[in-house]
C-alpha positions as CSV (number, residue, x, y, z in Angstrom):
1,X,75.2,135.0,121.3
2,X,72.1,133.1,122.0
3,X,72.1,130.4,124.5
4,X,69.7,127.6,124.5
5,X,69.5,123.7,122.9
6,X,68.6,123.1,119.2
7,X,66.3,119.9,118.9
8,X,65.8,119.6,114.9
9,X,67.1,121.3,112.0
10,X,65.1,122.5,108.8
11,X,67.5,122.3,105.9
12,X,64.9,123.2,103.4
13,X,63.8,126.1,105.6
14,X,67.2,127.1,106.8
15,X,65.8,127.5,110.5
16,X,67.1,125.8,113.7
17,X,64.2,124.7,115.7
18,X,65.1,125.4,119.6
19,X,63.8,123.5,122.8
20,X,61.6,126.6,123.9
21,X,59.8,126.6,120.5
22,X,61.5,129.6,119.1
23,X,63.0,129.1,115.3
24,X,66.5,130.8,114.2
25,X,66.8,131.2,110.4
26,X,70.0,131.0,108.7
27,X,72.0,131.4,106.0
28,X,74.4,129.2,106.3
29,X,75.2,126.8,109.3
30,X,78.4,125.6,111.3
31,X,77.8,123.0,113.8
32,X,80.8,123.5,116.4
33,X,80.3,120.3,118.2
34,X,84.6,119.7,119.1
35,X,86.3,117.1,119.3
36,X,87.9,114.2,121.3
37,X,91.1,112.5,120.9
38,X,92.2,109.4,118.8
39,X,94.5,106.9,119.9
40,X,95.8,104.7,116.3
41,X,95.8,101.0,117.4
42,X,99.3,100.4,117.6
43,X,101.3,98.5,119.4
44,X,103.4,99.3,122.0
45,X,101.5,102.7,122.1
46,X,100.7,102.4,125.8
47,X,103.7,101.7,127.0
48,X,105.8,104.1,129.7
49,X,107.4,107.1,127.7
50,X,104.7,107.1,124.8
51,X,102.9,110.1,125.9
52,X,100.2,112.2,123.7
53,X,99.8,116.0,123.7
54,X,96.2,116.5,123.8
55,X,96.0,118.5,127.6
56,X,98.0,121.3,129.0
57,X,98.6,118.5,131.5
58,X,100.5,116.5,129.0
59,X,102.2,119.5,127.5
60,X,103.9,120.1,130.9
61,X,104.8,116.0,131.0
62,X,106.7,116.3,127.7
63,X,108.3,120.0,129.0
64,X,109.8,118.2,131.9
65,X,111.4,115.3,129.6
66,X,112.7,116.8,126.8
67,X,115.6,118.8,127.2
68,X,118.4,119.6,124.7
69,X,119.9,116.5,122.8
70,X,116.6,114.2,123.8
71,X,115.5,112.2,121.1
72,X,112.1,112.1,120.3
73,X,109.8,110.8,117.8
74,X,106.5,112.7,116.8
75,X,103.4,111.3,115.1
76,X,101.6,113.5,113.0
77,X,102.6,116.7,111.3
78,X,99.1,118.6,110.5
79,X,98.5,122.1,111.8
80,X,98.9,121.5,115.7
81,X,101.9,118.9,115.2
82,X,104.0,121.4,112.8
83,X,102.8,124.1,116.4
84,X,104.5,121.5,118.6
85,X,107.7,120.6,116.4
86,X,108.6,124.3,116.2
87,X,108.5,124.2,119.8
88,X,110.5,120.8,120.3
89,X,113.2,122.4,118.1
90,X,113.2,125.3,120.5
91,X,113.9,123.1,122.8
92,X,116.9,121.6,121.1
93,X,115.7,118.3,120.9
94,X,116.8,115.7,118.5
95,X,113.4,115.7,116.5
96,X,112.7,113.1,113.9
97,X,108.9,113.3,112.9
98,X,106.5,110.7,111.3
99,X,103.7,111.8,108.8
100,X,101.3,109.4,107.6
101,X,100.4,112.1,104.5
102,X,103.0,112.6,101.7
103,X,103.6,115.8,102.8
104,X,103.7,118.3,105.6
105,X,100.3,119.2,106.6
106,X,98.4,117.4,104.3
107,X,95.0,118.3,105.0
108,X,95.6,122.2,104.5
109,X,98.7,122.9,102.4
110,X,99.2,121.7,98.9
111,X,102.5,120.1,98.0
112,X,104.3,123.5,97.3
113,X,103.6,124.5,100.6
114,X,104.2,121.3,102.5
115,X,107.9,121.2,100.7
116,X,108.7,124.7,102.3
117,X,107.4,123.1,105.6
118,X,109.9,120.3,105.3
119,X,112.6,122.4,104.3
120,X,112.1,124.5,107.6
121,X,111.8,121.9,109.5
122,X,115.8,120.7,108.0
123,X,117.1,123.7,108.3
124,X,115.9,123.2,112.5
125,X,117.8,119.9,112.0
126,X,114.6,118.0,112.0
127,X,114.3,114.5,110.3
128,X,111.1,113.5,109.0
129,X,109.4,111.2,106.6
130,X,105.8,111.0,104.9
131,X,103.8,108.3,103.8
132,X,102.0,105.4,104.7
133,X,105.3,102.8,104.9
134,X,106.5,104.7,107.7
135,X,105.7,102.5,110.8
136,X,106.6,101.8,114.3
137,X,108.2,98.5,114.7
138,X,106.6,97.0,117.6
139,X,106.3,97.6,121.5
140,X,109.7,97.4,122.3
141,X,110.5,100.5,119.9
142,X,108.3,102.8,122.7
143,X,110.0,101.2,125.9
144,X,112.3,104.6,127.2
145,X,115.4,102.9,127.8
146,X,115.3,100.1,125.1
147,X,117.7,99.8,122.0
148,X,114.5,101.7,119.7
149,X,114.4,102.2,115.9
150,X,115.1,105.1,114.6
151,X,114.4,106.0,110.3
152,X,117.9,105.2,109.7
153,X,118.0,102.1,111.9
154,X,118.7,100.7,115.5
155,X,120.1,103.3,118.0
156,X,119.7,103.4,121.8
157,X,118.0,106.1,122.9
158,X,115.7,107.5,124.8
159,X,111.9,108.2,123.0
160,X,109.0,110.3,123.8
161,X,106.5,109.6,121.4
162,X,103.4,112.7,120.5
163,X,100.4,111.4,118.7
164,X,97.9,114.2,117.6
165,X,94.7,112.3,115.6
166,X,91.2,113.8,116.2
167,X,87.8,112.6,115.6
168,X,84.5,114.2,115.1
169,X,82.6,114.1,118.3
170,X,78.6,114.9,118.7
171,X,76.1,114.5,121.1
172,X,73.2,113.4,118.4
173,X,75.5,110.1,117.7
174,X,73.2,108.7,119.8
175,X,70.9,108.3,116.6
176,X,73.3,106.5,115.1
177,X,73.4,102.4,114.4
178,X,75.0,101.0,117.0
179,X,78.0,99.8,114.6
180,X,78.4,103.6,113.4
181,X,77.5,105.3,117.0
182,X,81.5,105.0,118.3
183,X,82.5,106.7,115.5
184,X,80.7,109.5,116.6
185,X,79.6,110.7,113.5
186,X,76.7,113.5,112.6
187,X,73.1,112.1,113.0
188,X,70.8,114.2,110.4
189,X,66.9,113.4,110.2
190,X,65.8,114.7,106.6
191,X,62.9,115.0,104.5
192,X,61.1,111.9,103.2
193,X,61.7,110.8,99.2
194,X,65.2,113.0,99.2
195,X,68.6,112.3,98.0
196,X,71.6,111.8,100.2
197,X,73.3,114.1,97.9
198,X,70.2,116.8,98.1
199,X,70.8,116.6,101.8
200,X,74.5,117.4,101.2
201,X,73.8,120.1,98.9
202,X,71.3,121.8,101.5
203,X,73.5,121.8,104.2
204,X,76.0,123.4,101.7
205,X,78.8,121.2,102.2
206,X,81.1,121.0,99.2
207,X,80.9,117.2,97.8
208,X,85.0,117.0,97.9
209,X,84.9,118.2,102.0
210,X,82.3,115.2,102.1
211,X,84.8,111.9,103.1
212,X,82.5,109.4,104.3
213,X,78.8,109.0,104.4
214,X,76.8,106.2,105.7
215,X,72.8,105.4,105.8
216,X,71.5,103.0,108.4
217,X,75.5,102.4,109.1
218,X,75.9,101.1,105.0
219,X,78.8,103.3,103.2
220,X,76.9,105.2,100.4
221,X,80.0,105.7,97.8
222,X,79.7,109.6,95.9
223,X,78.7,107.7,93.0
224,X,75.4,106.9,94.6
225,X,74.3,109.8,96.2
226,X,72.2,111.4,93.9
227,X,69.9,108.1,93.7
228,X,70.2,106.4,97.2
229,X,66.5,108.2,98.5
230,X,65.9,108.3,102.3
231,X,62.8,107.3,104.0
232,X,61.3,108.9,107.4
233,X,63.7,106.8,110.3
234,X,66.7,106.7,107.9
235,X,69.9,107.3,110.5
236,X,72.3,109.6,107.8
237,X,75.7,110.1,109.0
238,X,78.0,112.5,107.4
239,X,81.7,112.8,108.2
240,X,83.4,115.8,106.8
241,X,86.8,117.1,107.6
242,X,88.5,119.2,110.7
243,X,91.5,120.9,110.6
244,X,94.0,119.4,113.3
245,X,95.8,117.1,113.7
């Protein structure tokens, strides 16, 4: 491990350029940079017994109010949410969980593999559905002591609702346009005359993994890559997947 700060990247090269004017070739590069939490605008999301699971903190908060027969309603069943429904069900709550995906960890399992997921997570006596018509029906179905809305209609009962969304986080969003810099998106300076798609290509990132790409805070569609040509002060932002979620 070598610690220090890396100030520009050569992707022609392959070398990281670092503060103290040493250079680090490479073969191929990660960049680690994390993540921060995402909260979906919806309504009714802040209200008392809506609580995330992002901190150890709010781990222990959901610990202390679910016990066996509670009723709760999870958003999100990627990697980390399928982690927390097996321990719900452990818990013998009454577990009915939301995925916006139309399957079971849709961002790492194919649909084979999601299906086993959902057929475990039946045989726990956990309800879920997938797909984007699955929504919360306003503020009222998040209050803890309300008549709330269940899959299969109105039941009283008492809700804690888990939401697990990530973003990409980085320090050089600072680089971006101000209407792409909250996204927090990766800020990339490149060689003058080339291609957002050569820039893809050198940073070996598989064109599928690539979801979004924006120059100067315009969406460049796949379609255009190979012909939209950067110029020196060009802001390119890349957003590729993380697992999570």
């Amino acid at each position: 491990m070598q610690l220090g700060r890396a100030e520009a990247i050569d992707s022609v090269g392959r070398e990281v350029h670092r503060a103290d004017g040493s250079r680090l070739p490479y073969d191929q590069l990660l960049i680690a940079t994390g993540s921060q939490p995402l909260q979906p605008p919806i309504p009714g999301i802040g209200s008392a017994g809506v609580l995330s699971c992002w901190t150890l903190a709010d781990a222990r908060a959901i610990a202390a109010r679910v016990a066996t027969g509670t009723r709760v309603l999870q958003m999100g069943a990627g990697f980390i949410g399928c982690i927390i429904i097996e321990a719900l069900a452990e818990r013998g709550a009454k577990l009915t969980v939301v995925e916006m995906g139309n399957r079971m960890v849709p961002r790492m399992m194919d649909e084979v593999a999601g299906e086993t997921i959902r057929r475990w997570c039946l045989d726990q006596g956990v309800d879920s559905g997938t797909g984007p018509s699955r929504r919360m029906e306003g503020a009222a179905a998040c209050q803890p002591d309300a008549p709330q809305r269940s899959l299969s209609g109105p039941q009283p009962r008492r809700c804690a609702l888990m939401q697990i969304t990530f973003k990409l986080f980085a320090s050089l969003s600072d680089c971006l346009p101000p209407a792409a810099r909250s996204r927090n998106a990766l800020a990339l300076d490149v060689a003058d005359g080339s291609t957002v798609a050569e820039v893809i290509d050198a940073w070996t990132l598989p064109p599928r993994l690539v979801h979004l790409v924006l120059v100067n805070g315009e969406f460049v569609p796949p379609e255009s890559r190979s012909a939209r040509r950067l110029k020196p002060g060009d802001a390119l932002a890349i957003w590729p997947p993380i697992a999570g979620g």
